[in-house]
VOGU-3710 file (C-alpha; in Angstrom, 3 decimals, decimal comma):
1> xxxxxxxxxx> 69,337/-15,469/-241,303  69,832/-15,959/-237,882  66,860/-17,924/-235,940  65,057/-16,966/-232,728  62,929/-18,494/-230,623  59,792/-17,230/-229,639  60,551/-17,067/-225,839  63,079/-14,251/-226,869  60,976/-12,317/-228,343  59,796/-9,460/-226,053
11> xxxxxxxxxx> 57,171/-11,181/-223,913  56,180/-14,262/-225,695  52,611/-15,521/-225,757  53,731/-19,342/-226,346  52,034/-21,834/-228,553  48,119/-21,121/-229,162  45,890/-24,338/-230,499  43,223/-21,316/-231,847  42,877/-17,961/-232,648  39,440/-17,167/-231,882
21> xxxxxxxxxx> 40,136/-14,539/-229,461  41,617/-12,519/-232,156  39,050/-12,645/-234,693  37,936/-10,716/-236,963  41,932/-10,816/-237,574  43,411/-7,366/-239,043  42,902/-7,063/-243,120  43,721/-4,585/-245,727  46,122/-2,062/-244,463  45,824/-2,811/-241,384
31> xxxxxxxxxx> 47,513/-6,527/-242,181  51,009/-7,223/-243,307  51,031/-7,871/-247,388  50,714/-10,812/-248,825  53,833/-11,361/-250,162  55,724/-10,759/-245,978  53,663/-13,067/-244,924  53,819/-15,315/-247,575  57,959/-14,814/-246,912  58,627/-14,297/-243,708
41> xxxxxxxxxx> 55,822/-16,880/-242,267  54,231/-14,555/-240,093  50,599/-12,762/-239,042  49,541/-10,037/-237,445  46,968/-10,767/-234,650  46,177/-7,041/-232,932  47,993/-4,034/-232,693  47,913/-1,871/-229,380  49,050/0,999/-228,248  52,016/-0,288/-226,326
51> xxxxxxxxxx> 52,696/-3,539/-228,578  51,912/-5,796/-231,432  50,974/-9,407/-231,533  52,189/-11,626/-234,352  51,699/-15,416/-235,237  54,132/-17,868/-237,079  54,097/-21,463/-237,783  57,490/-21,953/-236,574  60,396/-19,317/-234,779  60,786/-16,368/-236,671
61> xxxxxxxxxx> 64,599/-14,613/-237,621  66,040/-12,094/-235,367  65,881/-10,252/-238,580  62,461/-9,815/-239,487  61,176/-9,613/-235,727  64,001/-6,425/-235,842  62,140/-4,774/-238,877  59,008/-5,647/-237,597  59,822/-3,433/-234,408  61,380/-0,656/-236,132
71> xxxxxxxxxx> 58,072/-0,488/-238,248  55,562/0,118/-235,505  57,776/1,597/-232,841  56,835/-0,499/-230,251  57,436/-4,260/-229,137  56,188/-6,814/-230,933  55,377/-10,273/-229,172  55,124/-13,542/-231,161  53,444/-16,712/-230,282  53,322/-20,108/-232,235
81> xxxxxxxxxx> 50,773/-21,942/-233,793  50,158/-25,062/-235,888  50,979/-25,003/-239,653  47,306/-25,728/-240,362  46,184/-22,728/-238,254  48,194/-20,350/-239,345  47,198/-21,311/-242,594  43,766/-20,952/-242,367  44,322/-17,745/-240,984  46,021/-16,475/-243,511
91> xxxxxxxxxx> 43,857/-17,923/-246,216  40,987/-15,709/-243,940  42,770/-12,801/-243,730  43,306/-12,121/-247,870  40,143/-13,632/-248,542  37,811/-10,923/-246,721  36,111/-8,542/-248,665  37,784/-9,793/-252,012  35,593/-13,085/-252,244  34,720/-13,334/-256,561
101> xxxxxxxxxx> 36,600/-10,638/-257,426  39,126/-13,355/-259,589  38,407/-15,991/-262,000  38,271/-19,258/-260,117  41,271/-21,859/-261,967  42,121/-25,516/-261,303  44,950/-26,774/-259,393  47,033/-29,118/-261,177  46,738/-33,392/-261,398  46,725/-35,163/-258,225
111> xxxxxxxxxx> 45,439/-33,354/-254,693  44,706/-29,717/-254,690  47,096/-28,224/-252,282  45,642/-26,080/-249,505  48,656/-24,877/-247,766  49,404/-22,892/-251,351  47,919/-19,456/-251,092  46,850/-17,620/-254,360  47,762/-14,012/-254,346  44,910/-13,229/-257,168
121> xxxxxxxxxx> 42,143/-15,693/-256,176  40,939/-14,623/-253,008  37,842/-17,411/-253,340  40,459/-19,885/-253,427  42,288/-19,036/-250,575  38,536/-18,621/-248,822  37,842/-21,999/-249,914  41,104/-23,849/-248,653  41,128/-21,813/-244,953  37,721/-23,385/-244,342
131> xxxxxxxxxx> 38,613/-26,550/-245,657  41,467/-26,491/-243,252  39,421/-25,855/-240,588  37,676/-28,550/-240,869  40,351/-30,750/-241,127  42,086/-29,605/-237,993  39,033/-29,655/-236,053  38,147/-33,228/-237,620  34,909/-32,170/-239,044  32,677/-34,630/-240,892
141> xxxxxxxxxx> 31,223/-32,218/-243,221  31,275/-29,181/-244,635  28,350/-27,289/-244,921  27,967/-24,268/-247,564  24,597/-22,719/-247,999  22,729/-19,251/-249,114  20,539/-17,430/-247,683  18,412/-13,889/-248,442  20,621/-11,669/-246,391  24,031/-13,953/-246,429
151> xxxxxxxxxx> 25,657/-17,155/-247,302  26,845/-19,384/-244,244  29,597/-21,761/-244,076  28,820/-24,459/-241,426  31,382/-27,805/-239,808  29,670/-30,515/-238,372  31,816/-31,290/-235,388  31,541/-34,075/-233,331  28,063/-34,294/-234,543  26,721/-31,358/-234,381
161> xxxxxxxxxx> 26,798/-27,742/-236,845  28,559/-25,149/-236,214  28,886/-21,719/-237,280  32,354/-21,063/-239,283  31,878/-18,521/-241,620  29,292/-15,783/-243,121  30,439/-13,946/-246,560  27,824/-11,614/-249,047  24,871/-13,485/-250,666  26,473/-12,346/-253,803
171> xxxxxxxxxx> 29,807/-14,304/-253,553  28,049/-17,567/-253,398  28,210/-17,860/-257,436  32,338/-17,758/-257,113  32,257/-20,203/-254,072  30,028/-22,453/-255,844  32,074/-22,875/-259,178  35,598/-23,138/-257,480  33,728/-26,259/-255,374  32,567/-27,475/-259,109
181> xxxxxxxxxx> 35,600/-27,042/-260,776  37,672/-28,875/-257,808  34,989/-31,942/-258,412  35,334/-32,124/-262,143  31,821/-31,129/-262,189  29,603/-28,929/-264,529  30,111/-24,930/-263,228  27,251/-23,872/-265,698  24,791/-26,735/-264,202  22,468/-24,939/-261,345
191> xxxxxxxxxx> 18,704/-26,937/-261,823  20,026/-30,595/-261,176  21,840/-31,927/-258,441  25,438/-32,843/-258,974  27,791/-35,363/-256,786  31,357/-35,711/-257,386  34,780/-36,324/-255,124  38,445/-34,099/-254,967  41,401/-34,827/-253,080  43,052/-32,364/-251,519
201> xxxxxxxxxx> 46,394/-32,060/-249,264  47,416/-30,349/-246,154  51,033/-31,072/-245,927  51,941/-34,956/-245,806  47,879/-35,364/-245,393  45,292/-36,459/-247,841  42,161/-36,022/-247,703  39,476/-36,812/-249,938  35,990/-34,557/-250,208  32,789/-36,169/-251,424
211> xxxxxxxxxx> 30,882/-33,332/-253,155  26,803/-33,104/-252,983  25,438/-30,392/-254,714  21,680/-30,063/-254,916  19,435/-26,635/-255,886  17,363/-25,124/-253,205  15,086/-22,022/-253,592  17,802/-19,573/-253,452  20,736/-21,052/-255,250  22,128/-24,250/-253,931
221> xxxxxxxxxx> 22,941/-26,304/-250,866  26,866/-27,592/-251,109  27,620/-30,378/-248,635  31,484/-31,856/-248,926  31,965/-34,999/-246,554  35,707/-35,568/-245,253  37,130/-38,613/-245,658  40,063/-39,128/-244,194  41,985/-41,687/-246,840  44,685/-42,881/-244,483
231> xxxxxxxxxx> 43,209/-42,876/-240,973  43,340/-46,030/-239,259  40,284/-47,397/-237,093  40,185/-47,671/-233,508  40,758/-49,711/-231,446  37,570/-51,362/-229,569  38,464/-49,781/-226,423  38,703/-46,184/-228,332  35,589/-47,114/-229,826  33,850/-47,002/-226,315
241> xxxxxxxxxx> 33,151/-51,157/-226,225  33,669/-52,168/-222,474  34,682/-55,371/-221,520  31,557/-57,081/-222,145  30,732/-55,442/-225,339  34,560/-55,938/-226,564  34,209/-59,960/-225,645  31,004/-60,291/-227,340  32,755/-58,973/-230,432  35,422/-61,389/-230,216
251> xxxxxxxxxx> 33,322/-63,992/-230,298  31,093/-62,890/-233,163  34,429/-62,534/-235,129  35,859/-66,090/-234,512  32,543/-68,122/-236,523  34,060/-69,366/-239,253  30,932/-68,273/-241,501  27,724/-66,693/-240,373  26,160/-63,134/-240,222  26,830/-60,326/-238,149
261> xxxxxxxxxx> 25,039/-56,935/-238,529  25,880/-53,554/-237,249  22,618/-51,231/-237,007  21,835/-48,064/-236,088  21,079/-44,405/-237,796  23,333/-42,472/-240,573  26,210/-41,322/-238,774  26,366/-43,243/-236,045  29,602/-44,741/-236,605  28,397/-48,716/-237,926
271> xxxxxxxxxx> 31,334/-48,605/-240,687  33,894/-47,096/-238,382  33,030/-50,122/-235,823  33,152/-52,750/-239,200  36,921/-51,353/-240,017  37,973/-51,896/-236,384  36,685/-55,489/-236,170  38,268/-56,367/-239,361  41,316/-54,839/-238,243  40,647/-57,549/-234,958
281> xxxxxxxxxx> 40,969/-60,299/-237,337  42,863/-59,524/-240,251  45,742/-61,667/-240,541  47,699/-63,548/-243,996  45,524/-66,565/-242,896  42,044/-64,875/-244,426  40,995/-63,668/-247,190  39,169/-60,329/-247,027  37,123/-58,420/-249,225  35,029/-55,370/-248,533
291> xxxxxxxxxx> 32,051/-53,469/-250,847  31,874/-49,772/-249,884  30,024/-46,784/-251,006  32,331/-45,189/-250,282  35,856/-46,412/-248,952  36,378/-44,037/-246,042  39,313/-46,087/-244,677  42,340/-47,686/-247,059  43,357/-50,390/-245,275  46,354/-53,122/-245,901
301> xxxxxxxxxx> 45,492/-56,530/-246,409  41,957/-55,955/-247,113  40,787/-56,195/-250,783  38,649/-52,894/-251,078  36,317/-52,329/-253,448  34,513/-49,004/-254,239  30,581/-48,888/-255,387  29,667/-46,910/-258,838  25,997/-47,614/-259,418  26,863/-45,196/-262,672
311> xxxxxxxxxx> 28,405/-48,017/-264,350  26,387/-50,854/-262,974  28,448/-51,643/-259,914  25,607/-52,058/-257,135  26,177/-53,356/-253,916  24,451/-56,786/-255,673  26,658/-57,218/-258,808  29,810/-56,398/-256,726  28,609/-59,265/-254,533  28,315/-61,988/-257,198
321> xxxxxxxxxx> 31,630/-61,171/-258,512  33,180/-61,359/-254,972  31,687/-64,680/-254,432  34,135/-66,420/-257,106  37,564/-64,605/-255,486  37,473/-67,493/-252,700  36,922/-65,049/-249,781  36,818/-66,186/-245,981  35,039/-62,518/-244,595  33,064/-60,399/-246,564
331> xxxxxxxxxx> 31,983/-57,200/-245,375  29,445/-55,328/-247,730  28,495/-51,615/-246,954  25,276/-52,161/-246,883  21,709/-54,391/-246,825  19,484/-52,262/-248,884  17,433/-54,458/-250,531  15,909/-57,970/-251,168  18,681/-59,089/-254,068  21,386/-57,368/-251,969
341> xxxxxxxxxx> 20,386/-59,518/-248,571  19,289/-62,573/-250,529  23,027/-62,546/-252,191  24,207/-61,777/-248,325  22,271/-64,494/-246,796  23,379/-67,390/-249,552  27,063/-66,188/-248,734  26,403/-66,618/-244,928  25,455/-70,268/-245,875  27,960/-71,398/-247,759
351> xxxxxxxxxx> 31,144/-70,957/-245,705  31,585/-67,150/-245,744  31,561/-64,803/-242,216  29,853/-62,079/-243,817  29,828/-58,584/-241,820  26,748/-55,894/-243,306  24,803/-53,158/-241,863  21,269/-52,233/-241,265  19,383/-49,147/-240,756  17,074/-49,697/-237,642
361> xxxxxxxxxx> 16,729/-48,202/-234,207  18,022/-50,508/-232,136  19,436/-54,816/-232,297  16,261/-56,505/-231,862  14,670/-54,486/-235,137  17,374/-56,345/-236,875  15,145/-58,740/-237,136  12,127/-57,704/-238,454  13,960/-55,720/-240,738  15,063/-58,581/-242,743
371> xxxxxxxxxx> 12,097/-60,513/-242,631  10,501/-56,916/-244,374  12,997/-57,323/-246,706  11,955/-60,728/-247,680  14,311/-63,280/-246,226  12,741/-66,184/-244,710  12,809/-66,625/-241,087  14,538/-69,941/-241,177  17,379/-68,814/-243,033  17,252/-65,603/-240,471
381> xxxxxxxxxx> 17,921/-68,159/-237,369  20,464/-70,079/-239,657  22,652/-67,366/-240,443  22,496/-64,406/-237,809  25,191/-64,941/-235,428  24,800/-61,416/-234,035  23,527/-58,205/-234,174  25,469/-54,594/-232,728  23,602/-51,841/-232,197  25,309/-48,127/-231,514
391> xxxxxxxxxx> 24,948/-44,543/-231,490  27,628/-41,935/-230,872  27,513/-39,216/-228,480  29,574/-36,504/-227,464  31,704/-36,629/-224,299  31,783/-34,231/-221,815  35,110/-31,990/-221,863  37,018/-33,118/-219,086  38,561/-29,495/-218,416  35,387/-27,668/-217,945
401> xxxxxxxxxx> 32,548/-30,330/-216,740  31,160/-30,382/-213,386  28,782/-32,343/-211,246  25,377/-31,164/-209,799  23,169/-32,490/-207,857  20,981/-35,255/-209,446  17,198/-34,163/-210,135  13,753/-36,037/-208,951  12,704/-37,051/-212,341  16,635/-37,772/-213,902
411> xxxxxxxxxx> 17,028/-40,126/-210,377  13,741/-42,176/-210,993  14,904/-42,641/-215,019  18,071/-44,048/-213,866  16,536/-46,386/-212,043  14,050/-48,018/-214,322  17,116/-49,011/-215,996  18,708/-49,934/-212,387  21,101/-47,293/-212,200  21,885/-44,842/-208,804
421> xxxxxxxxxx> 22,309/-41,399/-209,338  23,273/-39,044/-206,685  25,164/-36,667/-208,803  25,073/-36,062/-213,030  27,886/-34,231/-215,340  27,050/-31,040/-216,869  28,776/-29,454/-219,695  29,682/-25,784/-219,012  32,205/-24,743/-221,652  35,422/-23,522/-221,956
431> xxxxxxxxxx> 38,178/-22,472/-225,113  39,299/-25,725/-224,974  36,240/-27,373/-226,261  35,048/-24,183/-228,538  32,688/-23,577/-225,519  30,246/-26,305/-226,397  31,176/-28,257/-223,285  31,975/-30,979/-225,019  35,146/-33,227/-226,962  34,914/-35,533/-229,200
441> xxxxxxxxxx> 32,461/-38,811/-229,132  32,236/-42,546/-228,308  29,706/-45,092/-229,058  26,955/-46,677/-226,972  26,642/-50,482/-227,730  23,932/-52,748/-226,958  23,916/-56,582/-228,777  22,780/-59,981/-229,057  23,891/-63,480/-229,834  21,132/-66,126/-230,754
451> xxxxxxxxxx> 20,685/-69,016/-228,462  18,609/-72,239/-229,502  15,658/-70,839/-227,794  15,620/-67,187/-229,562  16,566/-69,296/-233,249  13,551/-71,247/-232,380  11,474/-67,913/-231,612  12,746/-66,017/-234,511  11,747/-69,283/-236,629  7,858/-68,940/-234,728
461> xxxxxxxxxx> 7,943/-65,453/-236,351  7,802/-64,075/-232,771  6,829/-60,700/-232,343  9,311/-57,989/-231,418  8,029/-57,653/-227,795  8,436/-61,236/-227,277  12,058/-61,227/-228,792  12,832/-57,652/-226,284  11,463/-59,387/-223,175  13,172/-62,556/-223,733
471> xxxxxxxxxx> 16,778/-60,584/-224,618  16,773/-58,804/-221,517  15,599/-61,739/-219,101  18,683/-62,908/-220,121  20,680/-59,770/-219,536  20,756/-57,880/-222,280  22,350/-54,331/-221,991  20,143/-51,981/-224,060  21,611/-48,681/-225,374  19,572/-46,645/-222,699
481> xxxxxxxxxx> 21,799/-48,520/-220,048  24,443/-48,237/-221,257  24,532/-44,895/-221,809  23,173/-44,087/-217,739  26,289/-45,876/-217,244  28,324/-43,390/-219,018  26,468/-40,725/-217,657  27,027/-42,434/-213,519  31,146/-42,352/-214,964  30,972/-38,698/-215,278
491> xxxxxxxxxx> 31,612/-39,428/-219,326  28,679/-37,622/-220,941  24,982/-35,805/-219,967  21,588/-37,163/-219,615  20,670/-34,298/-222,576  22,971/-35,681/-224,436  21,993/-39,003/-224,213  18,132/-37,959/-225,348  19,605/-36,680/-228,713  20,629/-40,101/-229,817
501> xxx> 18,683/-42,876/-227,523  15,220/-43,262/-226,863  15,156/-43,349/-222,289
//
């Protein structure tokens, strides 16, 4: 058939990046069938009375834009979108109203394929539209829960939940056991929780889904974290690091054996920082080994290895066993406990640049939160050759934001952390950001690199106080800097800055 492009088509709409304007889409008989759009690659948007609006993934043929015309009278207008929304459109569209009225069936071996609708399972097709969703709007998790008057399907986007879906209280069942069977996990299992990982595909993409399932008072709570298999870190500079930041990272990097930790909150980036500093140095010279729970990024040259407490592969015996494959850098997931940081600390000593991460609310709690752990403060000042701390906020979309005038009390906090403010961002919102006002995030850094006089204090078991007021004598940049920074470059708002960092 004979191609044309959209921008023949009556009055074309051009490309659209969403289709929220639309929704609810047309369903039932008042939407094309499943098999025309499932041929012909194309959606209907609204009808009017003096034309229709249509969606395709690519330009429809003169053809089918000729019988689509002759079948409502009128003119029909097409616009373009993305494979992966007009996909989860369509999986929308002959989903609604039809959710658990099929039997739920597995895909076959390898990655379940979203892009493939299913005619007769309308919970699958549910199922993949939000799942591709969330991978086009690079969601962290997936949220699926139940309620008493209806279930709720929520993304996590750039840190915070959104809203993407509602469907009846009774269709939770069918949701629930099409999530278990894509995990390999028990369907008929509803008093304990469950935890299990699928991969699925969206075109050339994989993406793999780590499945929590735990029972709440009305049903259960389904929580599936994205990890993206083949995304490459950033680079420091995408990260957020400024110069200083980005230096002191350097230099932490090029000890030949030592520790560095990375602390902060869940979430708050510390492993997606780790990947991009071992990208910094990773080179046929070294050796490299990483211990994850779980491997979010696959990266070459790096000897990965994956955590299954199940069969006895702890963060501690993975460590022993790494020890003897003659590594130069060592980065392990996590310091959770006394054997894991005991292991850590011996490998700092002899000859190893180990890289780890900590839970704590800021650098300087690094600290303490080893000696809690049990290491010695000697071997602390022997070993720690720095400490990052980070958090990740949003930042402020740059097609909607705007600047107001500066107020009393958001003037004087700037400057007990010597910053001038004479005018502040504010997020307004606009289509472009899903009218949250914000796009995407970048970390705030603050860090430290031991001297002879703080080994010496850390040695005198120095109090935290002592170690903060010493650390920014010397010009330490805490996080609640350098995020007024941010917030004097237009980048992000104070309110967003008291979500994540303690002014």
């Amino acid at each position: 058939m004979k191609k044309i492009a959209s921008a023949s088509a009556g009055q074309p709409v051009g490309m659209l990046e969403r289709l929220d304007e639309y929704e609810p889409l047309p369903v039932g008989e008042a939407q094309y069938s499943l098999d025309f759009c499932e041929e012909n690659k194309v959606l209907k948007l609204s009808e009017a009375a003096e034309q229709v609006l249509v969606c395709a993934p690519e330009d429809i043929d003169a053809d089918v834009l000729s019988v689509l015309e002759h079948y409502h009278g009128k003119p029909v207008r097409v616009c373009l979108v993305s494979q992966a929304v007009f996909s989860a459109a369509r999986g929308r569209v002959f989903s609604m109203g039809l959710l658990g009225t099929a039997a739920v069936d597995s895909s076959g071996e390898g990655g379940f394929h979203l892009d493939a609708l299913e005619g007769d399972a309308p919970v699958i097709n549910f199922i993949n539209g939000i799942l591709i969703d969330a991978i086009r709007l690079q969601a962290s998790d997936v949220h699926i829960e139940c309620f008493s008057a209806f279930g709720q399907v929520r993304l996590r986007v750039d840190g915070s939940l959104v809203e993407a879906a509602r469907f009846p209280v009774e269709r939770f069942a069918a949701l629930a056991a099409r999530i278990k069977i894509m995990a390999n996990l028990n369907i008929m299992e509803k008093r304990l929780p469950q935890d299990g990982r699928v991969s699925v595909d969206l075109g050339k993409d994989r993406v793999d889904l780590r499945v929590s399932i735990v029972p709440i008072a009305r049903g259960e709570s389904i929580v599936l974290r994205l990890l993206g298999r083949s995304s490459s870190p950033l680079s420091f500079a995408e990260l957020g690091m400024d110069d200083g930041m980005t230096a002191a990272a350097q230099r932490m990097l090029a000890y030949p054996h030592g520790l560095v930790l990375l602390t902060g909150p869940t979430g708050s980036g510390k492993t997606t920082t780790l990947k991009a500093m071992l990208r910094r140095i990773q080179s046929t010279a070294l050796k490299i080994i990483t211990i994850e729970d779980p491997v979010e990024y696959v990266l070459d040259g790096l000897d990965q290895i994956q955590v299954n407490e199940q069969i006895g592969l702890g963060f501690e015996t993975l460590l022993r066993r790494v020890l003897r494959q003659d590594p130069n850098v060592i980065m392990v997931g996590e310091v959770r406990d006394a054997a894991t940081a005991d292991l850590v600390i011996r490998a700092a000593l002899t000859g190893h640049l180990v890289l780890s991460t900590l839970h704590t609310n800021d650098s300087i709690s690094a600290v303490s939160r080893l000696r809690n752990i049990g290491v010695e403060p000697f071997l602390i000042a022997a070993v720690l050759r720095g400490v990052i701390a980070q958090r990740l906020v949003r930042r402020l979309c740059p097609q909607c934001r705007r600047l107001v005038a500066v107020k009393p009390a958001e003037q004087a906090l700037a400057a007990r952390h010597n910053i001038s403010l004479t005018q502040v961002p504010q997020s307004v919102g606009c289509p472009a950001c899903n009218q949250t006002g914000y796009n995407g995030r970048f970390a705030l850094y603050e860090h430290f690199m031991p001297d002879e006089q703080l080994e010496e204090m850390i040695v005198q078991n120095a109090k935290y106080s002592a170690l903060q007021e010493y650390l920014q004598l010397h010009g330490m940049k805490t996080l609640a800097r350098a995020g007024l920074e941010r917030v004097a470059a237009g980048e992000t708002t104070i309110a967003e800055l008291e979500r994540e960092v303690e002014l």
